[in-house]
Backbone as JSON, one array per atom type, in Angstrom:
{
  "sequence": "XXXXXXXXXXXXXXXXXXXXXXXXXXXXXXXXXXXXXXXXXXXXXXXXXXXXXXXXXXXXXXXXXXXXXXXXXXXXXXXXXXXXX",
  "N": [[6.44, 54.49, 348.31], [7.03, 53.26, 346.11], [8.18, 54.21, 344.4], [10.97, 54.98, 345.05], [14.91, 54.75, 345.84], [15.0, 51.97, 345.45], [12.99, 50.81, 344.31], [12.83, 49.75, 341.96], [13.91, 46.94, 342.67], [11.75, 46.34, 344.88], [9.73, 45.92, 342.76], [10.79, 43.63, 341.14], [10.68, 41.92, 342.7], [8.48, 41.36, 343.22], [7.36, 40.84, 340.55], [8.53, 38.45, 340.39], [7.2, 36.79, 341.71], [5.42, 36.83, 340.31], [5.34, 34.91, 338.15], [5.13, 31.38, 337.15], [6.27, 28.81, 338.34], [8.55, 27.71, 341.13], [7.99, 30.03, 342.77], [5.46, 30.16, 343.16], [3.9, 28.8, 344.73], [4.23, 31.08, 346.99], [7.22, 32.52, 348.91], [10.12, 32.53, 351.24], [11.8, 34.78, 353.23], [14.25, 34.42, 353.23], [14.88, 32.59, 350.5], [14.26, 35.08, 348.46], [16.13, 36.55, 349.22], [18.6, 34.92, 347.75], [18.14, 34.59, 345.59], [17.87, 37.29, 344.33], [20.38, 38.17, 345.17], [20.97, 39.39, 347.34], [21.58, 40.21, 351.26], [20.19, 38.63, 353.69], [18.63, 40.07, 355.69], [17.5, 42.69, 354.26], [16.41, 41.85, 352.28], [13.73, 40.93, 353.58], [13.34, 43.51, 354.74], [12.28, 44.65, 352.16], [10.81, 42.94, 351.81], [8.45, 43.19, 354.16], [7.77, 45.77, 353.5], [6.6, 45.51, 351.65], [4.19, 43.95, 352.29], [3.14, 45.68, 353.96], [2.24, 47.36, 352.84], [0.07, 46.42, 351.4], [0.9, 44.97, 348.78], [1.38, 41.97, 349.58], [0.82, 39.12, 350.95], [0.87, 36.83, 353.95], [1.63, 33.63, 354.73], [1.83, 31.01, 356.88], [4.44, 28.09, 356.65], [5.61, 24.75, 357.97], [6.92, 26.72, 360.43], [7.78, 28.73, 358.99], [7.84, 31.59, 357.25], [5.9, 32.88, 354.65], [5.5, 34.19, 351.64], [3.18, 36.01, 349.56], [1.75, 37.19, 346.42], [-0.54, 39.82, 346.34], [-2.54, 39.97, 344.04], [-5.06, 41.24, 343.59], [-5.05, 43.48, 345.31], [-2.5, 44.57, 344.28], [-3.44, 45.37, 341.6], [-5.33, 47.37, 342.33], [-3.88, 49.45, 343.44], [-2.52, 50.27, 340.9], [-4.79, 50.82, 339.31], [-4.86, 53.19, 340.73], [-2.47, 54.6, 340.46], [-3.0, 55.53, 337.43], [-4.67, 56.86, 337.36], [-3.84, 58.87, 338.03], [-3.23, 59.29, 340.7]],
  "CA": [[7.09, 53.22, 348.56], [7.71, 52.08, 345.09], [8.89, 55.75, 344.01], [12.56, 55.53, 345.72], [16.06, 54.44, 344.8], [15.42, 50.89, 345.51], [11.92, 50.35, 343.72], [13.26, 48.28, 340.6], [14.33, 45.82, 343.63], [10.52, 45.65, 345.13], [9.18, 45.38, 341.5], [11.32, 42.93, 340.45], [10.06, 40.84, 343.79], [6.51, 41.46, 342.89], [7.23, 40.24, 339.17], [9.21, 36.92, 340.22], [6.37, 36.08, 342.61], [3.92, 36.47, 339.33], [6.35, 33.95, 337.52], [4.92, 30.3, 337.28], [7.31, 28.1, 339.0], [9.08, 27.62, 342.17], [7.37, 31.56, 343.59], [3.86, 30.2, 343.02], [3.17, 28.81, 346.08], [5.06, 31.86, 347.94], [8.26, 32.48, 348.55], [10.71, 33.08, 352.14], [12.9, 36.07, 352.55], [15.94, 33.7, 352.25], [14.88, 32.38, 348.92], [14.16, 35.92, 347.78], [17.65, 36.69, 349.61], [19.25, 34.22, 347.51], [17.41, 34.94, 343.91], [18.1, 38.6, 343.6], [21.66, 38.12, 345.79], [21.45, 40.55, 348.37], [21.66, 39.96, 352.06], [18.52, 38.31, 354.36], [17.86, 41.82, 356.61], [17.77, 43.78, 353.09], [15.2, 41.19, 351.67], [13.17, 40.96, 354.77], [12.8, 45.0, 354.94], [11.71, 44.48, 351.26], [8.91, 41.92, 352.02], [8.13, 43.59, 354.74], [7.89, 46.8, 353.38], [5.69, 45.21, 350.32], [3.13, 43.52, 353.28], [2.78, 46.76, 354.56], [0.99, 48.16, 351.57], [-1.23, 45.13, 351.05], [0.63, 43.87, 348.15], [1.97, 40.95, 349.55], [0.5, 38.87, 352.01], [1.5, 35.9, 354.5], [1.22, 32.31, 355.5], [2.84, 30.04, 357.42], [4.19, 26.61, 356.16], [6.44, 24.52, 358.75], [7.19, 27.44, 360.81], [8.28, 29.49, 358.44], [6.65, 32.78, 356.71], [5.93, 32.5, 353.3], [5.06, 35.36, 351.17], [2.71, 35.59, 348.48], [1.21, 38.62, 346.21], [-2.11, 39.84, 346.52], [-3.08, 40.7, 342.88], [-6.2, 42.25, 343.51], [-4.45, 44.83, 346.05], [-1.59, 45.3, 343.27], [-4.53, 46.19, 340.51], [-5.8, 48.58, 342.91], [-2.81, 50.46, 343.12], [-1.83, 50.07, 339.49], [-5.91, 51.85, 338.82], [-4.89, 55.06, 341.45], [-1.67, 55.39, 339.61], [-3.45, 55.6, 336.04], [-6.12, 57.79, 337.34], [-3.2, 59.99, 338.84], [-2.9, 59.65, 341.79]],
  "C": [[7.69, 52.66, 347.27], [8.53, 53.41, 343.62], [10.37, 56.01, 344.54], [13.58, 55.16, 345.34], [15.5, 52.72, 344.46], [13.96, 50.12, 345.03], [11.74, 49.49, 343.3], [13.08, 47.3, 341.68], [12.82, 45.24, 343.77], [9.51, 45.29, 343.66], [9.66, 43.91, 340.84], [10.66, 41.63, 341.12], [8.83, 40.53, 343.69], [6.36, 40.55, 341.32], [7.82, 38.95, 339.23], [7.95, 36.06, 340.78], [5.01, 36.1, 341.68], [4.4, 35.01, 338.41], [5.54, 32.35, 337.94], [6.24, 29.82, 337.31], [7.53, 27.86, 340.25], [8.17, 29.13, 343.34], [6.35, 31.39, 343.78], [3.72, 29.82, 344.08], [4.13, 29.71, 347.41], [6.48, 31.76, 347.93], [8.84, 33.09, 350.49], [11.82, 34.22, 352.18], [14.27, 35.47, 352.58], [15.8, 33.52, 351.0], [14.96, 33.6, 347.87], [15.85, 36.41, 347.86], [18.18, 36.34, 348.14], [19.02, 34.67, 345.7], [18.15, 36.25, 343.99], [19.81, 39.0, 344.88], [22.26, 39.46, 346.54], [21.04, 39.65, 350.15], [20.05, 39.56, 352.57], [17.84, 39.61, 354.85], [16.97, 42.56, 355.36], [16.1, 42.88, 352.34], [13.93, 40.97, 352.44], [12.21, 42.4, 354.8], [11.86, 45.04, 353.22], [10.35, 44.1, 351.44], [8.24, 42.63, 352.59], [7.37, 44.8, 354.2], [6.2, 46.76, 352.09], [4.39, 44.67, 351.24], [2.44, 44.63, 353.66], [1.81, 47.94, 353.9], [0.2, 47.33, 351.18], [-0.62, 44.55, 349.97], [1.36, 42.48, 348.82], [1.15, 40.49, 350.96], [1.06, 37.33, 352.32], [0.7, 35.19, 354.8], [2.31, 32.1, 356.23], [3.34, 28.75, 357.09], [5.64, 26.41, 357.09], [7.39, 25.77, 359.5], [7.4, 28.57, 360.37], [7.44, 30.71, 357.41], [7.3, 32.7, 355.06], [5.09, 33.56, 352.45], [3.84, 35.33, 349.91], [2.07, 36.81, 347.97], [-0.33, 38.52, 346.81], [-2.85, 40.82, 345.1], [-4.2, 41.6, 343.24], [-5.5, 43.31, 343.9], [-3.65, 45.53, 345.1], [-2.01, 46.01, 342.2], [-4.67, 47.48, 341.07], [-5.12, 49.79, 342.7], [-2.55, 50.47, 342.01], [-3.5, 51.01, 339.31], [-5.34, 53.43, 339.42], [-3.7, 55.45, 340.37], [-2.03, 55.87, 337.92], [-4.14, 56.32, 336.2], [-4.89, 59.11, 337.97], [-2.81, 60.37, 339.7], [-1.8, 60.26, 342.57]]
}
């Protein structure tokens, strides 16, 4: 997943959402849309894609899904890749 053309992209999403500021309390896939200036679908399949491996996980605030990391999960993976995996 974070091995393909479009990696940089989900890294970059993972590193804005470590960023004190505006990302700290989560972030929607418009806002991410809008930050790294690619289309909603495209940012969406991103999030999505990043949920789907545990790092990122969801709330809800006024209807709307709101993203947020899940450091521990991202360590995890960051130990397998150092051990080799």
């Amino acid at each position: 997943m974070l091995r393909t053309s479009t990696d940089e992209t989900r890294l970059r999403i993972l590193a804005w959402l470590k960023e004190p500021g505006p990302a700290t309390g989560g972030v929607t896939a418009d806002a991410v849309a809008e930050r790294f200036s690619m289309p909603r679908p495209v940012a969406v399949t991103h999030l999505r894609l990043l949920e789907a491996t545990g790092m990122l996980r969801t709330s809800r605030s006024a209807g709307r899904v709101r993203y947020h990391r899940d450091d521990m999960r991202i360590a995890e993976v960051a130990r397998m890749f150092e051990k080799g995996w």
